[in-house]
C-alpha positions in Angstrom: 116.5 183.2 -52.7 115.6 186.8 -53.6 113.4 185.9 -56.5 111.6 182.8 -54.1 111.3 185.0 -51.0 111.4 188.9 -51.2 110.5 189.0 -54.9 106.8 187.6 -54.4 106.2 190.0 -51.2 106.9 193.2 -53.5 102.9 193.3 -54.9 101.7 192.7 -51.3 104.4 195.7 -50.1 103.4 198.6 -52.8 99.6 197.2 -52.4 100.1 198.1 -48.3 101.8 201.9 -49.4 99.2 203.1 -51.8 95.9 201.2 -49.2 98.0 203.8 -46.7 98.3 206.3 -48.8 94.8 205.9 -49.6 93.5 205.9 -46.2 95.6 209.2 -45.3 94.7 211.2 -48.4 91.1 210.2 -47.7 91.4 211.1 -43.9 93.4 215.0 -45.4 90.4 215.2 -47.5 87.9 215.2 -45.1 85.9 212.3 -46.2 83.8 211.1 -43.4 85.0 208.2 -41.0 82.5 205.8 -41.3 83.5 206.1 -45.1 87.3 205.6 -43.9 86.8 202.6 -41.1 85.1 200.9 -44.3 87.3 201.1 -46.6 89.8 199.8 -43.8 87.7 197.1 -43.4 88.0 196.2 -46.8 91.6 196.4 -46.7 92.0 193.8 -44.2 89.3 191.6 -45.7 92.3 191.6 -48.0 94.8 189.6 -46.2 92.9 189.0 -43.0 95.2 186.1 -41.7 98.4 188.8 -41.7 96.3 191.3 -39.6 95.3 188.6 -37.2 98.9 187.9 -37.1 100.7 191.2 -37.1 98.3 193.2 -36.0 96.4 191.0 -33.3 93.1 191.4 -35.0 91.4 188.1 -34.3 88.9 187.0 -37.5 86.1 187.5 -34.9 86.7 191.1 -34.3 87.8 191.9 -37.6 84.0 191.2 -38.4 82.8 192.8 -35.6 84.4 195.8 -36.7 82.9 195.5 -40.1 79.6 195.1 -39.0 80.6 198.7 -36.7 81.7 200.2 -39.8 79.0 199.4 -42.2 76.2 199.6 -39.2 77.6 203.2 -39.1 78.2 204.1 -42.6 74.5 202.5 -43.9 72.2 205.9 -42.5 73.9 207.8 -44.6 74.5 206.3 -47.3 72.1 208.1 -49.5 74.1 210.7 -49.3 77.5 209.9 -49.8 76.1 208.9 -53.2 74.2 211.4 -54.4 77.6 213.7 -53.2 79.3 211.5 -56.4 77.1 213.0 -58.6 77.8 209.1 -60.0 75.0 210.0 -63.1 77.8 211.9 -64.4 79.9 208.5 -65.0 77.6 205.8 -65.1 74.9 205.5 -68.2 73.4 202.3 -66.9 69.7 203.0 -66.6 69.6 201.2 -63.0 71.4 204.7 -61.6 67.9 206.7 -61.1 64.3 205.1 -60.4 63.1 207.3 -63.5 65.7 205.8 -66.2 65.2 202.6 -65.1 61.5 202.7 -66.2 62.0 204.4 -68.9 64.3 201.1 -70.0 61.6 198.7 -69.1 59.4 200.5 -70.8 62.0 199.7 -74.2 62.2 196.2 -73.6 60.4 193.9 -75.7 57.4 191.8 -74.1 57.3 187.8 -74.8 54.1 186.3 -74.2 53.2 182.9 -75.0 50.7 180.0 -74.1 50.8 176.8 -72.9 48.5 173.9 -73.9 47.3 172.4 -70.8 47.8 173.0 -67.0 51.8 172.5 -66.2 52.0 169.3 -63.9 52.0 169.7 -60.5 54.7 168.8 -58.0 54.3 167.1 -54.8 56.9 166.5 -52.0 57.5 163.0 -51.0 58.7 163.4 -47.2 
């Protein structure tokens, strides 16, 4: 019974512990809220049916409060990233406006012909 019943639940119990941990370290930390209520968001995106349940978070206003928490997050975002410093960890050249045309400028250019006019397609309503 162990194995069929408590066994599975163990993931879903140290995934809850560190998501609280999380949240309280963040919250110690002084990252701003609307950064916090996101990431609680996401948590319950998680397992939405047990916070519905549990917690009486209806689906309905667990998206409401989404939309509250990215709504209030979004202004700022610019710079909650740039505070990352996230060019120190990422090399992809889509990370500044000025690498990423300096890698289009690298890319290799295909051009090509066609012999005639390509057919034209009409809607039959």
């Amino acid at each position: 019974m162990f194995n069929s019943l408590i066994l599975p639940q163990a993931q879903l119990a140290v995934e809850a512990i560190g998501h609280a941990l999380a949240y309280s370290n963040g919250l110690k930390a002084g990252l701003p809220q609307p950064i916090l209520d996101v990431y609680e968001c996401a948590v319950i995106r998680q397992d939405p049916a047990w916070y519905s349940e549990q917690a009486g978070i209806t689906r309905i206003d667990q998206r409401l409060r989404e939309d509250v928490a990215i709504s209030s997050m979004l202004p700022d975002l610019p710079t909650y990233l740039s505070e990352l410093h996230i060019e120190n960890y990422v090399t992809a050249p889509i990370v500044s406006d000025d690498a990423w045309k300096a890698y289009l400028k690298e890319l290799p250019v295909y051009t090509g012909s066609t012999p005639g006019r390509l057919p034209q397609f009409q809607a039959h309503l």
